[in-house]
PLY file of the C-alpha trace (Angstrom):
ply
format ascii 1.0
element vertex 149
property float x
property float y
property float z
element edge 148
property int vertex1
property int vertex2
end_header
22.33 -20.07 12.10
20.59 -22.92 10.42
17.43 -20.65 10.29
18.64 -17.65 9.15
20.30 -19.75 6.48
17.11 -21.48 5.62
15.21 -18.21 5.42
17.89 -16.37 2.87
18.15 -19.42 0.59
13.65 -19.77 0.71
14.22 -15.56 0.43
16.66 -16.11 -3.01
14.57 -19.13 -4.67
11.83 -16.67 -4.16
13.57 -14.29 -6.24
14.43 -17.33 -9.09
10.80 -17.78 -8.75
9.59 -14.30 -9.50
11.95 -13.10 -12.26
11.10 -16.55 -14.00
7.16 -15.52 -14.04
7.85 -11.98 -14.28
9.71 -12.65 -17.38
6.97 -15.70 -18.53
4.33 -12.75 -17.83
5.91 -10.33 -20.05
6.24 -13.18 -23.04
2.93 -13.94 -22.72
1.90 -10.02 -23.63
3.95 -9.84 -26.42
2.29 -13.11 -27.69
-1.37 -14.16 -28.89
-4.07 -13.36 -26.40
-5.55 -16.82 -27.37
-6.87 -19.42 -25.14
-3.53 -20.82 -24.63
-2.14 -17.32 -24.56
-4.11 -16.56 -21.66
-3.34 -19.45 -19.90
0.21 -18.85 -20.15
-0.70 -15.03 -19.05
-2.88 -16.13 -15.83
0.21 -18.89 -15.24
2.56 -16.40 -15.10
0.35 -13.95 -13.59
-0.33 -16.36 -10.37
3.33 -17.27 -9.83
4.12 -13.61 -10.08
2.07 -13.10 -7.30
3.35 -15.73 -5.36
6.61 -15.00 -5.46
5.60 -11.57 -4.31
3.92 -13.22 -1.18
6.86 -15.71 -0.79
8.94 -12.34 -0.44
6.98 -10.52 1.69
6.70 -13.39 4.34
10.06 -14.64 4.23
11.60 -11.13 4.60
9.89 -10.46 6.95
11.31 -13.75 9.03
14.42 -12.84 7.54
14.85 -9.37 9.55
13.02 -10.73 12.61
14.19 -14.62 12.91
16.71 -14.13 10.54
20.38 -14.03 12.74
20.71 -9.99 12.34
19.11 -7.85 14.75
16.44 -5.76 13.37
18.40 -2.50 13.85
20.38 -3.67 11.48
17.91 -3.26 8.33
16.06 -0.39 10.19
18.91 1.79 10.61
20.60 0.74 7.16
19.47 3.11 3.74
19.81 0.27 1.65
17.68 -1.49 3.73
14.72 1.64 3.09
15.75 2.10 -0.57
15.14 -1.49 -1.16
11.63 -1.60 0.69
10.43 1.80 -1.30
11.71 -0.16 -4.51
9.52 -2.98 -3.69
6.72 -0.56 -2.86
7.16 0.74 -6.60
6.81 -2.26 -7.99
3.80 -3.39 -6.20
2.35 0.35 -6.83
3.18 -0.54 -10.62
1.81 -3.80 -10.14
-1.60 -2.36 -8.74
-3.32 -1.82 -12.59
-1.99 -5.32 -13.88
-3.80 -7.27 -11.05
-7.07 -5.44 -11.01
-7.26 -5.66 -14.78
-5.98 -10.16 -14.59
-8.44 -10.64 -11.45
-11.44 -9.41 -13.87
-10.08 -10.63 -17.17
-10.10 -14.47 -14.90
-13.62 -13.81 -14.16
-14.36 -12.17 -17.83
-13.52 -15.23 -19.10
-14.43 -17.58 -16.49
-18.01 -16.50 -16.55
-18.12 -15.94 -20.78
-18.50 -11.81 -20.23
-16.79 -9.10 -21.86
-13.05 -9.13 -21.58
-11.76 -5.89 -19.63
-10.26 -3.39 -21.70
-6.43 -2.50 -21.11
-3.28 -1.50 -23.25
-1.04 -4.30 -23.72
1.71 -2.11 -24.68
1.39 0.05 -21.63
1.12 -2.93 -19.91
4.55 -4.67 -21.68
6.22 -1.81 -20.22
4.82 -1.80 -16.53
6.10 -5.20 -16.91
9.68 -4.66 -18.16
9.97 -1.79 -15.36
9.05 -4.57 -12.46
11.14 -6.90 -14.12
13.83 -4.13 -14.16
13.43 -3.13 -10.17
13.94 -6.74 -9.29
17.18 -6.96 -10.73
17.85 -3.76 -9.13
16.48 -4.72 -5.85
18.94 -7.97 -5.68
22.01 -5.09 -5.75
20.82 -2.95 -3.53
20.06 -5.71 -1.34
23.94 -6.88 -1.98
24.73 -3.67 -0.35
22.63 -4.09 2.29
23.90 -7.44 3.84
27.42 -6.89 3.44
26.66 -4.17 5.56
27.16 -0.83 3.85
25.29 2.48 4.96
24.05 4.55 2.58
23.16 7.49 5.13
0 1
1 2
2 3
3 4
4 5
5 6
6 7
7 8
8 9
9 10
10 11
11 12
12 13
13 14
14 15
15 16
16 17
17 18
18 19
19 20
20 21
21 22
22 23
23 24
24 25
25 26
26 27
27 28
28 29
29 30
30 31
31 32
32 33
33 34
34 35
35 36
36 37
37 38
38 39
39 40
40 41
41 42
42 43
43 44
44 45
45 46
46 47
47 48
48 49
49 50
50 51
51 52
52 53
53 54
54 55
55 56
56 57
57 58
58 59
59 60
60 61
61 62
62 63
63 64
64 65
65 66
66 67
67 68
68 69
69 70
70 71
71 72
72 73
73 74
74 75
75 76
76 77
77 78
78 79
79 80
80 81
81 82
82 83
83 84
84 85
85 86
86 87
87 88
88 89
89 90
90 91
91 92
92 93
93 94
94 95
95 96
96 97
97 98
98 99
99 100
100 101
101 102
102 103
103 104
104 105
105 106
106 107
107 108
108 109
109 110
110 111
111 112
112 113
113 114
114 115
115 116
116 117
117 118
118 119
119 120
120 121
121 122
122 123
123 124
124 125
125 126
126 127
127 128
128 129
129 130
130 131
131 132
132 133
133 134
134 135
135 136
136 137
137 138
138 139
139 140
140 141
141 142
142 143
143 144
144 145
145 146
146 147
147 148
């Protein structure tokens, strides 16, 4: 019990964690791509994708060290619709971390900057930002238990 209640509460900072720097990202694009403007971005950025591997590892423990059998999330929907949800968001996600991973190097090495649309890239980021918040209901579902099919 003290383990499964360990690994939700590491699981729900996570999620603190990654709406904080998912939000901090999306400031950061709607602000001055200036030095300090991309240190915010890359800050953001990095802590994004941390909380991302912070979820993925601790729900993971969650469903097999976690207290509930794992039948329990593989024969729940809510369990799948959150887990395709999460795939959408890393699928959006894909373009953002290509395009940060080169602008780091762009910038570490004093080359050309990669090109990209902020604005479509604002929006990428208010429709992750969105899922999350999405994700924590359906997950709300999904631990108390309810079936979707």
């Amino acid at each position: 019990m003290i383990i499964s209640a360990l690994l939700s509460a590491v699981h729900l900072l996570t999620l603190a964690l990654g709406l904080a720097a998912i939000h901090a990202r999306g400031r950061a694009l709607a602000g001055s791509l200036d030095d300090p403007g991309w240190q915010r971005l890359f800050l953001a950025d990095n802590l994004w994708g941390a909380a991302a591997g912070l979820w993925i590892v601790s729900g993971l423990a969650r469903v097999f060290f976690g207290g509930k059998e794992p039948a329990f999330y593989w024969h729940n929907g809510f369990f799948w619709v959150k887990l395709a949800m999460f795939g959408l968001v890393f699928a959006l996600e894909l373009a953002p971390m290509r395009t940060f991973i080169r602008a780091r190097a762009a910038r570490r090495n004093g080359t050309t900057l990669p090109r990209f649309s902020i604005e479509t890239y604002r929006r990428i980021n208010g429709i992750e930002e969105r899922l999350v918040v999405s994700i924590v209901f359906v997950a709300a579902f999904m631990a108390r238990g309810a079936w979707l099919f």
